[in-house]
N, C-alpha and C positions, 0 to 999 in steps of 0.2 A: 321336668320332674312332676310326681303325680301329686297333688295338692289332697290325695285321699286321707283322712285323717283315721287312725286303726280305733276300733271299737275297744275299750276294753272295759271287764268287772273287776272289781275287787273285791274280795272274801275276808271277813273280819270278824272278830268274836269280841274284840276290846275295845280300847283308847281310840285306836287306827292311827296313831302316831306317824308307820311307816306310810297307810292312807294317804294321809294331810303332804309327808314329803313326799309323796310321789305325785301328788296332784300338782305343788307349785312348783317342785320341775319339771313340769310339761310345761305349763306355762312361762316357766324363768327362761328353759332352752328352747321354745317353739315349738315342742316335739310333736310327728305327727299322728299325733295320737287322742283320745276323749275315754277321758273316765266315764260312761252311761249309767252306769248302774254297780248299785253296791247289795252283797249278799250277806246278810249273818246268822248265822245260827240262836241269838240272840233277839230279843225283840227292842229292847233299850241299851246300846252301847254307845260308848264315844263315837267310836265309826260310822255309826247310824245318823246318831245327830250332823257330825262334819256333812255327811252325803246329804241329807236335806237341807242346811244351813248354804249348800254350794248350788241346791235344784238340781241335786242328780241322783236320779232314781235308787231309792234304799227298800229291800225286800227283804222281811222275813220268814227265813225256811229253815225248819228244824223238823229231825227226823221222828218227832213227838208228836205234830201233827197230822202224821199219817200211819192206818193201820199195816199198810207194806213196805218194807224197804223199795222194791223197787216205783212205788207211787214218790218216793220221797226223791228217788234220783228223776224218774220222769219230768217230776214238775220241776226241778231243776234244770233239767236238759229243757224244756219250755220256756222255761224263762228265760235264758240264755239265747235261744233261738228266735223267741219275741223285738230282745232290742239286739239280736245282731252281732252280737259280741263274736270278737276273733281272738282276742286276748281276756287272758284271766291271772291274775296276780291274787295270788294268796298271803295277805299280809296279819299275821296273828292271828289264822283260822284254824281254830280246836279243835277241826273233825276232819276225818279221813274221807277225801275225795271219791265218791261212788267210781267204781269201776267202769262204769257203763260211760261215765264224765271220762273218766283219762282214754278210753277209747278214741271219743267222741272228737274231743282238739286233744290228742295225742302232736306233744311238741308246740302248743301255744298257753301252757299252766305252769307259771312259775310260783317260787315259794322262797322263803328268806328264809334261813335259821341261822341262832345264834354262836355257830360254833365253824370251825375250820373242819369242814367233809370233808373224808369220810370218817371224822372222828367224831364220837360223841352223838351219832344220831341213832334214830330208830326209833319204836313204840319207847314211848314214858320218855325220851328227852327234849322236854318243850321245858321254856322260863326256867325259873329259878336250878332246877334240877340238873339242863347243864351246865350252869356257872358251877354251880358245887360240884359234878365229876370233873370239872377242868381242875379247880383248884385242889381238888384232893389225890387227882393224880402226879401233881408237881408239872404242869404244863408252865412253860414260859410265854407263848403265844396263844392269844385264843384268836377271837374275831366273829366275821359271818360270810356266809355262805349264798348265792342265789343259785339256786338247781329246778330244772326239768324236774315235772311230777307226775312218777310213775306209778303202776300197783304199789310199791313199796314203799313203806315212811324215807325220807330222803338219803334214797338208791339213785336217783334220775340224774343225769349227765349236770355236769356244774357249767355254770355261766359264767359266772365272776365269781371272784373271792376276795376278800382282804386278810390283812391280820391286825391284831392290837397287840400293847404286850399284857400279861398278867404281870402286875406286882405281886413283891412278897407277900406285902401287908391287905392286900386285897380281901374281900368279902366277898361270896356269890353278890348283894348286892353294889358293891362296887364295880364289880367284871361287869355286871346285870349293864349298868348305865354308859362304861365306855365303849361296851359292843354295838348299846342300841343306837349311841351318835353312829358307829360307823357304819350300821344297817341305813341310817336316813341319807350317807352319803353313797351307799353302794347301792341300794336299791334301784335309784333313778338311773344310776352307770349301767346297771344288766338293763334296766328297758331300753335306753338308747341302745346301747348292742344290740338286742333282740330285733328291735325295730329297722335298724338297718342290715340284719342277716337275709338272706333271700325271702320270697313270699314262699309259706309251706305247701 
């Protein structure tokens, strides 16, 4: 067996909550895998700080820095190509992946969302907004999702899924907190999947 360890980024705009658990299971299950480098859109987030508090490469690129869209995916695709990276997890990232990117590792960019796909996704359903369409549709299960990311907001082939149940009594913030335990526990499940699927 190859002792090669998979490169990967992770893409973040917040806390990095799902970041932090996907980094200590790699290391809890051995996986063979190394987080290298962390991308955000942001210049001060949680995610940022965890990636340099662990000595692993934190960049930031937002499409405000630059007067082209395509100078903004450029230096993206650069930077990417710099440390190597084969995998890309997007974990609470805000912005919609340049096309030129999902070409590029087409089938190595995954993405977590907070609901049971292919419901409940698309432009405008991030955070709070779809706890409240779940609850306001009379859903008894929510959960999350890890999917393939394609041109479309999360259209891309599913990985893993779970579910939780919605309570009656529930809150978008209440739904908000029992999905995100089970995002910390699913996330790390679809990278070990991924990781032992063929090389692409």
């Amino acid at each position: 067996m190859s002792n090669h360890k998979r490169r990967l980024a992770v893409f973040c705009s917040g806390g990095g909550s799902n970041f932090r658990a996907l980094f200590h299971a790699i290391e809890e299950r051995s996986l063979p895998a190394e987080i290298v480098l962390c991308i955000s859109n942001r210049s001060a987030c949680g995610a940022m700080e965890f990636a340099r508090e662990k000595g692993i490469e934190a960049v930031h690129l937002s499409e405000k820095q630059f007067n082209e869209p395509g100078d903004f995916s450029g230096a993206m695709l650069d930077t990417l190509e710099e440390h190597h990276i084969e995998f890309i997890l997007l974990a609470g990232y805000m912005r919609k992946i340049p096309a030129e990117m999902v070409k590029r590792y087409s089938g190595k960019i995954l993405n977590i969302h907070p609901a049971l796909l292919p419901k409940f996704g698309g432009e405008g359903m991030y955070g709070t907004h779809v706890h409240e369409a779940v609850i306001a549709a009379g859903e008894s299960r929510s959960g999350a999702t890890v999917h393939f990311v394609d041109e479309e907001y999360d259209r891309g082939a599913i990985l893993l899924q779970r579910s939780v149940p919605v309570e009656t009594d529930d809150t978008p913030q209440s739904l908000a907190a029992r999905v995100l335990e089970c995002e910390h526990r699913l996330y790390p499940d679809a990278l070990e999947k991924l990781l032992a699927l063929p090389c692409p």
